[in-house]
Short mmCIF file of the C-alpha atoms (twelve columns), coordinates in Angstrom:
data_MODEL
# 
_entry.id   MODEL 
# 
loop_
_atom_site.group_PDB 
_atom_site.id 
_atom_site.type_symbol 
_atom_site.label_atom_id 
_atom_site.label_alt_id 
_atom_site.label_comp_id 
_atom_site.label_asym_id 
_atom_site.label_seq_id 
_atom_site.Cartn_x 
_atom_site.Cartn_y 
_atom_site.Cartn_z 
_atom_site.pdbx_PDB_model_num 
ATOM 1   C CA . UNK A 1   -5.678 18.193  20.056 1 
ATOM 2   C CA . UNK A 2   -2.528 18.642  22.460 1 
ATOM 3   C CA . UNK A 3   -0.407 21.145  22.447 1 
ATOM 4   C CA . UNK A 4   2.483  18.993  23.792 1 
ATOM 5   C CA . UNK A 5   5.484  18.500  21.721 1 
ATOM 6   C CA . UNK A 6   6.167  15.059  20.077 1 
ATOM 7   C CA . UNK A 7   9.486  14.393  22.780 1 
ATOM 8   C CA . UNK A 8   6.554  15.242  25.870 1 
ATOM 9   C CA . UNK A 9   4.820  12.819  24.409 1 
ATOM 10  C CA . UNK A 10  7.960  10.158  24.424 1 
ATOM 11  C CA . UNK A 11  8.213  11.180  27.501 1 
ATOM 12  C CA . UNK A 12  5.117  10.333  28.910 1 
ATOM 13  C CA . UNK A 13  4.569  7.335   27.500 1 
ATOM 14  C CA . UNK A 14  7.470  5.919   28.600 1 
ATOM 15  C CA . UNK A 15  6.713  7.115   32.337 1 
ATOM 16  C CA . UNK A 16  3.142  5.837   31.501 1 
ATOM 17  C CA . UNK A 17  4.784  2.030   30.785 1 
ATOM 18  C CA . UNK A 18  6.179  2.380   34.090 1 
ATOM 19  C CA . UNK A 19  8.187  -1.546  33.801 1 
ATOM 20  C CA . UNK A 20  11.104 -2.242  31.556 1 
ATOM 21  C CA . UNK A 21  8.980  -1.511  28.975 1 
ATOM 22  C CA . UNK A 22  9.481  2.105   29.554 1 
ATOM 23  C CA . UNK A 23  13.168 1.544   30.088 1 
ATOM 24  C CA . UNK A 24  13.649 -0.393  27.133 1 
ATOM 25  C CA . UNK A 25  12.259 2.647   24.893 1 
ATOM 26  C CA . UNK A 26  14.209 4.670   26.792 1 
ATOM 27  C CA . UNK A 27  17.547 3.227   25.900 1 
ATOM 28  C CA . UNK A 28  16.620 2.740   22.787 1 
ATOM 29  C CA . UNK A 29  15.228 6.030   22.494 1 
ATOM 30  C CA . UNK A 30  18.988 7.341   23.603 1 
ATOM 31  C CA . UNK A 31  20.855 5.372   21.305 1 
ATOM 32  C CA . UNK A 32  18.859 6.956   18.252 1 
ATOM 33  C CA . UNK A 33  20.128 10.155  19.192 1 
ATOM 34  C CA . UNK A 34  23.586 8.462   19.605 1 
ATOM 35  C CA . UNK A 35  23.440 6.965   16.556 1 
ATOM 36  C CA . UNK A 36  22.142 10.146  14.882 1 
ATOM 37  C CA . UNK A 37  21.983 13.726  16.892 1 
ATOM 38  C CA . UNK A 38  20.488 15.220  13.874 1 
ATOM 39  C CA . UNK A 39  17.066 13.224  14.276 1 
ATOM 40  C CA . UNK A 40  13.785 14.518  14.942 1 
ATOM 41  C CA . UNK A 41  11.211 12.820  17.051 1 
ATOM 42  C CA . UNK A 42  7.351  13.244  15.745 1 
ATOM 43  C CA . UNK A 43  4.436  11.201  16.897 1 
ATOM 44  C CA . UNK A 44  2.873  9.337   14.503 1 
ATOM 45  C CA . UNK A 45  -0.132 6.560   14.768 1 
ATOM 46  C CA . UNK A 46  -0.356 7.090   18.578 1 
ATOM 47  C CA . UNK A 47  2.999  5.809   18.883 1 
ATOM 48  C CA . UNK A 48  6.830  7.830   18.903 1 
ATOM 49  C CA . UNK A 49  8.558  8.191   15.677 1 
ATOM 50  C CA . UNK A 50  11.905 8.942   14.224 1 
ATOM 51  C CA . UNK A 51  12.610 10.888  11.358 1 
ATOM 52  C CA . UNK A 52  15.846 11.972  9.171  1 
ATOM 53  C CA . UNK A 53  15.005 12.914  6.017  1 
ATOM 54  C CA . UNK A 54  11.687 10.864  6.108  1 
ATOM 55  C CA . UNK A 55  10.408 8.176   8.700  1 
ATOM 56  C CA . UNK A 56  13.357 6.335   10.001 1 
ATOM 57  C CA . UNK A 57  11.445 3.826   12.250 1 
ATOM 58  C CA . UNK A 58  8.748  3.560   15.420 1 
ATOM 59  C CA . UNK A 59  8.558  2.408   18.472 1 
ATOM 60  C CA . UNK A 60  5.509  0.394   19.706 1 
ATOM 61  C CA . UNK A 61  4.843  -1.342  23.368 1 
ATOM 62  C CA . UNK A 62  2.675  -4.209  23.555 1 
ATOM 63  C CA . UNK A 63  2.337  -6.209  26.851 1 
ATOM 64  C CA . UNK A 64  5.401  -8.243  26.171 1 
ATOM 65  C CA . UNK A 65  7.598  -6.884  23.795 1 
ATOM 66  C CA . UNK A 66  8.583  -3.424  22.812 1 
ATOM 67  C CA . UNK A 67  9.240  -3.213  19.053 1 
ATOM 68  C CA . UNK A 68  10.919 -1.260  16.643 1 
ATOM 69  C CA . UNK A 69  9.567  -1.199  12.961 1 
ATOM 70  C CA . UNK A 70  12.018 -0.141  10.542 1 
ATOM 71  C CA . UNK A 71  10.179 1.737   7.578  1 
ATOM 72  C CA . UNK A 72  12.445 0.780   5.053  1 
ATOM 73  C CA . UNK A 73  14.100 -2.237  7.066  1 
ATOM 74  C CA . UNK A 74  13.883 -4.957  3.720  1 
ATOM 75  C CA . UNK A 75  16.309 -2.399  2.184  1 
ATOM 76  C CA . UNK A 76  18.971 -2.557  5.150  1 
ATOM 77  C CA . UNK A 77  21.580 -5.245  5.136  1 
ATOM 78  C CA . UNK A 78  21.108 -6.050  8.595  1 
ATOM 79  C CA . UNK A 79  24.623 -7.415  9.046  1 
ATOM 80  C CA . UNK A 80  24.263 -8.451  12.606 1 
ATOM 81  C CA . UNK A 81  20.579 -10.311 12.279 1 
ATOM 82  C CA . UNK A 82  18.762 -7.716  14.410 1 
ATOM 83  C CA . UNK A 83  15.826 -8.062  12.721 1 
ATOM 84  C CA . UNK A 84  13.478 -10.749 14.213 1 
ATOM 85  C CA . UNK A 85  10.118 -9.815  13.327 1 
ATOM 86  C CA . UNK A 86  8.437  -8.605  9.975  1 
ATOM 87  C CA . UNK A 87  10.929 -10.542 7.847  1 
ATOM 88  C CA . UNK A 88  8.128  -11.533 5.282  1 
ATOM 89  C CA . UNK A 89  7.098  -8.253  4.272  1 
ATOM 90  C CA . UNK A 90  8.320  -6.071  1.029  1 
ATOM 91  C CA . UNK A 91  9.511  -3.045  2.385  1 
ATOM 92  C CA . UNK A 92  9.490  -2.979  6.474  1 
ATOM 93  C CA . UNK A 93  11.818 -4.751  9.612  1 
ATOM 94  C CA . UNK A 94  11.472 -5.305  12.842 1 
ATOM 95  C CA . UNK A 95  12.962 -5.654  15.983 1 
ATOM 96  C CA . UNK A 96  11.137 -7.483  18.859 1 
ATOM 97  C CA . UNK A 97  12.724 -6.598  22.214 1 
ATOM 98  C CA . UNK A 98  11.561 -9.190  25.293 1 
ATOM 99  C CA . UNK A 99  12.079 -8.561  28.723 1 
ATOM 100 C CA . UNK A 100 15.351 -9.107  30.026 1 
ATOM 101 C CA . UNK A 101 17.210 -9.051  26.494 1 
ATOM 102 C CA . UNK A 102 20.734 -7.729  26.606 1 
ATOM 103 C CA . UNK A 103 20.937 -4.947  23.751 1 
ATOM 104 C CA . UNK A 104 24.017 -5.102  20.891 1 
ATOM 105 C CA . UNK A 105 23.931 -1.344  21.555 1 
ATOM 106 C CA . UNK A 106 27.056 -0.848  18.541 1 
ATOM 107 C CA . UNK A 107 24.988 -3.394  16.506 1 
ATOM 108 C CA . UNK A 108 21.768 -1.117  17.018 1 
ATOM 109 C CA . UNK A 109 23.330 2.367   16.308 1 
ATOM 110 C CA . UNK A 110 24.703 0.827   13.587 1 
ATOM 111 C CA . UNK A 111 21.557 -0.341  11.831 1 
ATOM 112 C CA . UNK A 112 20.060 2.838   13.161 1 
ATOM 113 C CA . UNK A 113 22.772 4.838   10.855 1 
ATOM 114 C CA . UNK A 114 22.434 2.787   8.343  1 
ATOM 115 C CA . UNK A 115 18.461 3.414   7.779  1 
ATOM 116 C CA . UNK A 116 19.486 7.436   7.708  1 
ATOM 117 C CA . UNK A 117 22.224 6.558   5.018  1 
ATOM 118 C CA . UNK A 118 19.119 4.899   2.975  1 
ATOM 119 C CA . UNK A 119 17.268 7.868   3.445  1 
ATOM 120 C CA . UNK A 120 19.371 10.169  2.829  1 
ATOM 121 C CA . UNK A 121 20.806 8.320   -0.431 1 
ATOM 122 C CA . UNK A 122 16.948 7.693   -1.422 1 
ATOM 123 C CA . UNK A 123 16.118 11.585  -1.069 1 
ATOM 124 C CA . UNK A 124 19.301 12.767  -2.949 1 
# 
């Protein structure tokens, strides 16, 4: 067991990425708490995690894409088509991001407060 704290552990996995796979997750990483300064980072499944009022979404890095899996993404309206991965599935989105991809960093914190609005709404 560690006793570091789920944001030490952010932390060093994205140092431990060390390639814009570590940047990536750290913009998007800073645009969650943009988006939504009252969420809470845990880490969940060997992998960071965002909560607000239950699990917002994760971020995973695999050796070409970082991803971010929305838990409740197939309830979002995904306005902008973010969503590129996972689009089959009942209840969960995802976003692959590739090397060298520009981010729609409005689009993103807006999806981003939309999944707390869910949450929130779904927990009142």
């Amino acid at each position: 067991m560690t006793n570091e704290t789920p944001s030490e552990l952010i932390d060093a996995r994205i140092a431990e990425l060390g390639d814009w796979r570590g940047e990536m997750l750290a913009r998007l990483r800073a645009l969650v708490h943009e988006a939504d300064p009252e969420v809470t980072e845990e880490w969940k499944w060997n992998v960071p995690a965002w909560y607000h009022n239950g699990l917002l979404f994760t971020g995973e890095s695999y050796k070409k894409s970082v991803k971010m899996t929305f838990a409740k993404g197939a309830a979002l309206a995904d306005t902008q088509g973010l969503f590129n991965s996972s689009l089959d599935g009942n209840v969960r989105r995802a976003i692959d991001f590739f090397e060298g991809d520009v981010l729609d960093e409005d689009a993103l914190k807006a999806l981003f407060r939309e999944a707390v609005a869910h949450n929130l709404a779904s927990r009142g």
